[in-house]
C-alpha atoms as one frame of an Amber mdcrd trajectory, in Angstrom:
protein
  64.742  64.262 123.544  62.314  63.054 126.791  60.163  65.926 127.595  58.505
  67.603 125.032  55.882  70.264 124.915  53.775  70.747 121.722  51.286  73.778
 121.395  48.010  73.833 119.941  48.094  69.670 120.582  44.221  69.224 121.197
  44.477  70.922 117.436  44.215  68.793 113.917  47.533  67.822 112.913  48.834
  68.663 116.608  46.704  65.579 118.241  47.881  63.344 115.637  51.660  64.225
 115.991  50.705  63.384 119.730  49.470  59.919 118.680  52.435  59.215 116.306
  54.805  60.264 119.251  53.671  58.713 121.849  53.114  55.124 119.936  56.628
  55.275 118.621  58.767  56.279 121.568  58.453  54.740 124.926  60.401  57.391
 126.175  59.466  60.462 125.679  56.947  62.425 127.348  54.509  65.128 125.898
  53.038  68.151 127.616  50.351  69.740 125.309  49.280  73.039 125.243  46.095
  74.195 123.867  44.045  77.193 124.461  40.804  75.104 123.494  39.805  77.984
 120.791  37.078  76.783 118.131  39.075  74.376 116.718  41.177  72.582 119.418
  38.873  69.970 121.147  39.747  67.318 123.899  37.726  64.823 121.910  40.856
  64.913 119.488  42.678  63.034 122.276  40.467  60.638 123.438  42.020  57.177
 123.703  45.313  57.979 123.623  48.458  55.598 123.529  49.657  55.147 126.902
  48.205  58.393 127.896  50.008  58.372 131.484  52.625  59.721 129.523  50.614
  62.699 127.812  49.856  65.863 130.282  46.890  68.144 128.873  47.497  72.019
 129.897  44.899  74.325 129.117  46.912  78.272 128.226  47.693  80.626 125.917
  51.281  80.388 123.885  50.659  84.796 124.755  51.108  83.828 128.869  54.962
  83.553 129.418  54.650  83.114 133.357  52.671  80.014 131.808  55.109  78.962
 129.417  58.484  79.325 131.942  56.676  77.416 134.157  56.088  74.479 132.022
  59.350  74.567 130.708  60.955  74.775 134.093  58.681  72.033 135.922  58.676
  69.154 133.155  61.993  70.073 132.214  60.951  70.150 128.847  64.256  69.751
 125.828  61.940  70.234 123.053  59.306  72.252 121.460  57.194  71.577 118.582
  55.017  74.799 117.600  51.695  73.769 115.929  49.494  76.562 117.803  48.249
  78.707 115.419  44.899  80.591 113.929  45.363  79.011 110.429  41.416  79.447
 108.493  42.309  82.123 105.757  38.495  82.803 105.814  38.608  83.573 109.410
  41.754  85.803 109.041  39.536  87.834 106.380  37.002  88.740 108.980  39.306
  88.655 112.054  43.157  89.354 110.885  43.585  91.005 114.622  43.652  87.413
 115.925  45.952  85.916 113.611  48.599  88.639 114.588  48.394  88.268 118.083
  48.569  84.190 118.156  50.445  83.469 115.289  53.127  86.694 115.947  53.486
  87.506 119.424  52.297  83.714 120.416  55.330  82.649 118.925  57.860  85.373
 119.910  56.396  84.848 123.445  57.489  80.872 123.096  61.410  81.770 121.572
  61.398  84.598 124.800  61.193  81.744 127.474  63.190  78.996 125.300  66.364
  81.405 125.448  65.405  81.986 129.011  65.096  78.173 130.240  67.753  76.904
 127.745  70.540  80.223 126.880  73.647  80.120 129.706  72.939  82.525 132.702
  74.785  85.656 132.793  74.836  88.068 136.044  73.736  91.379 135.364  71.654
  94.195 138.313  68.317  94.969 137.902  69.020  97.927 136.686  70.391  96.567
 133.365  67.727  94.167 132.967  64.882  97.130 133.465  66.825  98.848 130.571
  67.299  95.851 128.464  63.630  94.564 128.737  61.692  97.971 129.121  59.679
  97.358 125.915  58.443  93.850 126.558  55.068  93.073 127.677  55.973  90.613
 130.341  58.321  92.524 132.450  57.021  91.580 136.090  57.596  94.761 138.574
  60.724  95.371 140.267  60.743  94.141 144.233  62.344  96.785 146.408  65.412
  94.771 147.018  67.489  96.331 144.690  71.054  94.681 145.918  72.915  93.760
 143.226  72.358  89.921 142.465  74.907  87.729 143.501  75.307  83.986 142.612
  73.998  82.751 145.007  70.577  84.828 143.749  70.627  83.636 140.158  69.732
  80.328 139.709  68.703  78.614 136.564  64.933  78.895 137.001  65.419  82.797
 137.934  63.987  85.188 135.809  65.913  88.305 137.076  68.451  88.513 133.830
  69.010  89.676 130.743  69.228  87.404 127.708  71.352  89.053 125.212  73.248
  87.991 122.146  76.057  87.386 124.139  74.932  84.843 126.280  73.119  82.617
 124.430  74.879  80.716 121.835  75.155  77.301 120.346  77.470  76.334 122.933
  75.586  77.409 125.525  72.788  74.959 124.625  72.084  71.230 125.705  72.878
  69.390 122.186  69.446  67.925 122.484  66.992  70.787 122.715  65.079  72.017
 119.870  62.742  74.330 119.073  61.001  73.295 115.945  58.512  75.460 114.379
  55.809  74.850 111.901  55.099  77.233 109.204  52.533  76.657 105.652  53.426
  77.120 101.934  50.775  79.933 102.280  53.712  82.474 103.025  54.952  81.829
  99.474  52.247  83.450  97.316  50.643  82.124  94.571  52.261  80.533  91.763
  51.236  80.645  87.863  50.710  77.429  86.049  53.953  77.062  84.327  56.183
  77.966  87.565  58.152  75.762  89.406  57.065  74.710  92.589  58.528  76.315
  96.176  61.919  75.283  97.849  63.138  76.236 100.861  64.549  79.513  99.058
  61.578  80.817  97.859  61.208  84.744  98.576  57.832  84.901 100.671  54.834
  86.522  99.136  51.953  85.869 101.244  48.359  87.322 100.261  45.732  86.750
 103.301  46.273  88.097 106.676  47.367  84.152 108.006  49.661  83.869 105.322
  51.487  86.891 106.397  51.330  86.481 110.004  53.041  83.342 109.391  55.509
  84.700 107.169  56.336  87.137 110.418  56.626  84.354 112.719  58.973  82.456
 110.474  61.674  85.314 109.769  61.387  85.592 114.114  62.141  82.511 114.186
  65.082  82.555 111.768  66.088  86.130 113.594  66.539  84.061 116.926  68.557
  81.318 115.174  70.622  83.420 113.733  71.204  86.302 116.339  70.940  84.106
 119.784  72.084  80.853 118.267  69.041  79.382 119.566  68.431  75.838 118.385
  65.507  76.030 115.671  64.472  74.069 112.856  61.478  74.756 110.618  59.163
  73.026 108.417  56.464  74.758 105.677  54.150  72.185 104.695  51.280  71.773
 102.239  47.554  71.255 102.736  46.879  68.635 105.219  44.505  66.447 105.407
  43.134  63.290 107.430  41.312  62.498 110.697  40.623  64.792 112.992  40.520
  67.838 110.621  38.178  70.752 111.880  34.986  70.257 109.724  35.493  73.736
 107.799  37.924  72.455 105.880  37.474  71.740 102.140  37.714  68.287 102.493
  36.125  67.245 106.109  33.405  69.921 104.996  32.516  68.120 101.638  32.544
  64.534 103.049  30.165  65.802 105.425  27.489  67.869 103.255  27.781  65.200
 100.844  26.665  62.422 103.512  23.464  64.869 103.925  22.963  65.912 100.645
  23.735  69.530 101.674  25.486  71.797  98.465  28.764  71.040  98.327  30.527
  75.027  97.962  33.400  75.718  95.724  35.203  78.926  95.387  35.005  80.794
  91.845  35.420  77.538  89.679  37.208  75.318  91.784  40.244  75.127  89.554
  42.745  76.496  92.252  45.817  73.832  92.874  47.210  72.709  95.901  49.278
  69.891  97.468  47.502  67.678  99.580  49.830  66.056 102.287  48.244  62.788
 104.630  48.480  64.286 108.369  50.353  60.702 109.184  52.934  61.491 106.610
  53.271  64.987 108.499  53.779  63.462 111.789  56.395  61.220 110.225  58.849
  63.623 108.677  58.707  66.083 111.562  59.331  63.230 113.890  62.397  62.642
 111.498  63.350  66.020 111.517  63.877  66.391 115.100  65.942  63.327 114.943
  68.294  63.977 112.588  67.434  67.291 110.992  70.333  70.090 111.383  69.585
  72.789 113.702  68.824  76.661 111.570  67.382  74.354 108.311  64.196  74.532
 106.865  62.651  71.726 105.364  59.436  71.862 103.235  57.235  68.889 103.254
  54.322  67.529 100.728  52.699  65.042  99.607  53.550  65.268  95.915  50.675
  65.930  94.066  48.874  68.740  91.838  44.729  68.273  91.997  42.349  71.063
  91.898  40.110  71.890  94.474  37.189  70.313  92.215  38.992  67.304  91.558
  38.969  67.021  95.152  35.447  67.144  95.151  34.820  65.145  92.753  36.977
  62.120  94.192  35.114  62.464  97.712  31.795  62.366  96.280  33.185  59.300
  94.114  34.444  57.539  97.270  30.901  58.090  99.099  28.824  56.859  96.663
  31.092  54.191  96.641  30.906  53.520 100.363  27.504  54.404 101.084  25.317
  53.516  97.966  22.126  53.986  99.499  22.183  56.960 101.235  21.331  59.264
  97.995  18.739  58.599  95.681  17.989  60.520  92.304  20.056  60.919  88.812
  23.674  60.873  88.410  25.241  64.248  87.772  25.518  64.971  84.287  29.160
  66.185  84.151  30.185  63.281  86.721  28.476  60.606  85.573  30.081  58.128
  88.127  28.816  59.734  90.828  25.478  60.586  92.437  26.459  63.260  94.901
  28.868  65.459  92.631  25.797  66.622  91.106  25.818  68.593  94.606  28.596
  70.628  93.868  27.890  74.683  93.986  30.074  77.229  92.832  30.225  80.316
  95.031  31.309  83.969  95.357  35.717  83.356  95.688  37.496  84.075  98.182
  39.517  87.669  98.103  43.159  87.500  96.941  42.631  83.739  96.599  45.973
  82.015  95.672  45.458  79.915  92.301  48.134  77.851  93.343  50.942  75.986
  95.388  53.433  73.394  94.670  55.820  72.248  96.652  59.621  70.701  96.036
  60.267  68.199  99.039  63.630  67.141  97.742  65.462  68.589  99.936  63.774
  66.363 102.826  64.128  63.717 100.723  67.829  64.061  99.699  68.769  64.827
 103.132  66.826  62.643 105.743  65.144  59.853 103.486  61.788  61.067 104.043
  58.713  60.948 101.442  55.154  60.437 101.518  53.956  57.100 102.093  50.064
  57.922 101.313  49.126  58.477  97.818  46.339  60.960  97.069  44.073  58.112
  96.505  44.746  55.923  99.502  44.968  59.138 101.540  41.324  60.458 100.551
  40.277  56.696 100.662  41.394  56.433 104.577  40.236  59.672 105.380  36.897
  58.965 104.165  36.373  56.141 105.451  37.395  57.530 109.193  34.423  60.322
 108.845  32.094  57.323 108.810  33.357  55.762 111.189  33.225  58.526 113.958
  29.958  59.695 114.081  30.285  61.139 117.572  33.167  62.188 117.019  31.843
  64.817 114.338  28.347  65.417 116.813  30.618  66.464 119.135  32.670  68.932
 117.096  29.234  70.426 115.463  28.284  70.632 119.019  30.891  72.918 119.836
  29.626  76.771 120.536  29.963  78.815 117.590  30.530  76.433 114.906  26.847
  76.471 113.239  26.924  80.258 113.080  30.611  80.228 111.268  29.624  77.815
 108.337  26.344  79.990 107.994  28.484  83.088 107.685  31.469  81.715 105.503
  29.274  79.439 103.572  25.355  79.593 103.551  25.773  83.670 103.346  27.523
  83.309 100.228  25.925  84.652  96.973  26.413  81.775  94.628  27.881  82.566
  91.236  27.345  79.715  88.938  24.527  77.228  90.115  24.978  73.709  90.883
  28.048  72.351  88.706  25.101  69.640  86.822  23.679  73.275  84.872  26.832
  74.353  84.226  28.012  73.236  80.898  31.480  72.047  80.751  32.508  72.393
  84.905
């Protein structure tokens, strides 16, 4: 593994897996694509570790001339496929998005993998026109319609057919990998006594993300299993750490709590999830395309079960901690330890809101050694602390066209339901 290109890299957990790589291998290099949507920024890679080795590509995962280009120039043995649309909120008001990046995005990156990496096999134009006459990215036929010969079909030559037949394990350096990164989303929602998701979990996604992902994971299994291509796949739980778009849950509430803005929390904030440090992330995908068996899945966490309002609760907590002096008036009434929880504002839920997700990671465990090294705690603690330490880092991001009117529509728009959580007796 040398050469390895990683979509949606100027993305959250993306630009961190960049910085984990390139500090711990000398010798690999990373091509990063990123479309540079609303929230993929080149600020995210700013001082970079030995950034000679990093090249920064501007596309769309959609543009396969792009893509078989890239993979034929840098020579590229791995992919690691972060690109997504992943804000459930967003997919509510824009689900036509989500299928065309998350679905076809990611059948248009398998479609030039088995291309660059799948054994050549001489066939005429006229069998590839049949075989390919439903794809989208079937250049038109040149008038030289002689057979092709071998001296005419060369590696890079896209004038073939890729069929079942001639792409197989065998047929495939021992190296490459494509390794593709999915959520816990496509899993549904789980009651409170349930056991948490494995790897065998039927999917049962409920937002327009959730399912789009869900597609792009059985095409990804589908091209495993039919072409033999060389796959892997993770689902992980909610990450979290620097670099995280601010309309996130927790970026957002760090953020509106340093200004003394109302913190909003869907319904009443009691929805689970598993929180998982980005850094911990990096680490077991990293380990996973070291040692991890081609066709498994591996699901990934960070071991814990907090609501969404605990959450809260331990951010506001951690501020007042950190920044003592920025808020002034009477501790909140429910959270006495804390000035800024008296913030907290319940507002109109989400539709088909998941209550919640749980994850079993011992499979990754059992098999590769991996487990979180970042408690909850020292997580939340970290992350913190690196939102007030990059101030122009977030005026930058809030900069960004678009981003004002989004929070106004997904959050400011809401019709609250409850009142601040300080008049609402037992929240």
């Amino acid at each position: 593994m040398t050469s390895i290109l990683i979509t949606g890299g100027a993305g959250f957990i993306g630009a961190n897996f960049i910085r984990y790589v390139l500090q711990g291998d000398s010798a690999v290099r990373v091509v990063n694509l990123d479309a540079l949507t609303y929230a993929g920024s080149l600020e995210n890679l700013r001082d970079l570790p030995d950034a000679t080795r990093h090249t920064f590509i501007q596309g769309d995962i959609c543009d396969r001339p792009l893509i078989d280009k890239l993979l034929r120039e840098h020579q590229i043995d791995t992919i690691v496929h972060f690109a997504a649309e992943s804000h459930v909120d967003r997919s509510i008001h824009n689900p036509g998005q989500f299928i065309q990046t998350n679905i076809v995005g990611t059948f248009t990156l398998l479609e030039a993998a088995r291309a660059a990496w799948c054994a050549k096999d001489v066939r005429s134009q006229k069998s590839e026109v049949s075989n390919n006459l439903a794809t989208s990215d079937l250049r038109p036929l040149s008038s030289d319609l002689r057979p092709l010969t071998a001296d005419r079909c060369s590696p890079t030559s896209d004038l073939r057919p890729l069929t079942a037949d001639n792409c197989s394990l065998n047929s495939v350096a021992p190296r490459q990998r494509f390794h593709h990164v999915s959520t816990d989303e496509v899993f549904g929602s789980l009651h409170s006594h349930d056991p948490a998701f494995t790897e065998t979990t039927p999917y049962d996604p409920s937002s327009p993300y959730s399912a789009s992902k869900a597609a792009s994971d059985h095409i990804v299994r589908a091209y495993a299993r039919t072409y033999g291509l060389p796959v892997t796949m993770t689902n992980c739980s909610n990450n979290y750490g620097p670099y995280q778009f601010p309309e996130k849950l927790i970026p957002l509430m760090i953020l509106n709590a340093l200004e003394g803005k109302p913190l909003p929390v869907y319904g009443d904030g009691m929805q689970i999830r598993d929180w998982l440090y980005v850094e911990d992330h990096c680490e077991a995908i990293w380990k996973i395309l070291q040692h991890g068996q081609p066709g498994e899945t591996y699901n990934i966490g960070g071991d814990n079960q907090p609501s969404n309002l605990e959450i809260v609760r331990t951010i506001c907590s951690l501020l007042d901690e950190l920044v003592p002096t920025a808020v002034s008036g009477q501790r909140s009434a429910v959270s006495p330890q804390s000035f800024r929880a008296g913030l907290i504002t319940f507002v109109k839920d989400r539709p088909g809101h998941d209550r919640r997700y749980a994850m079993d990671i011992s499979k990754i465990k059992r098999e590769l050694g991996w487990q979180p090294r970042h408690t909850l705690a020292d997580g939340l603690r970290q992350t913190v602390q690196w939102y007030l330490d990059h101030p122009e880092w977030i005026a930058a991001i809030r900069g960004q066209g678009g981003y004002q009117t989004w929070m106004e529509k997904n959050y400011t728009a809401r019709q609250e339901v409850s009142g601040q959580i300080s008049k609402v007796s037992g929240k």
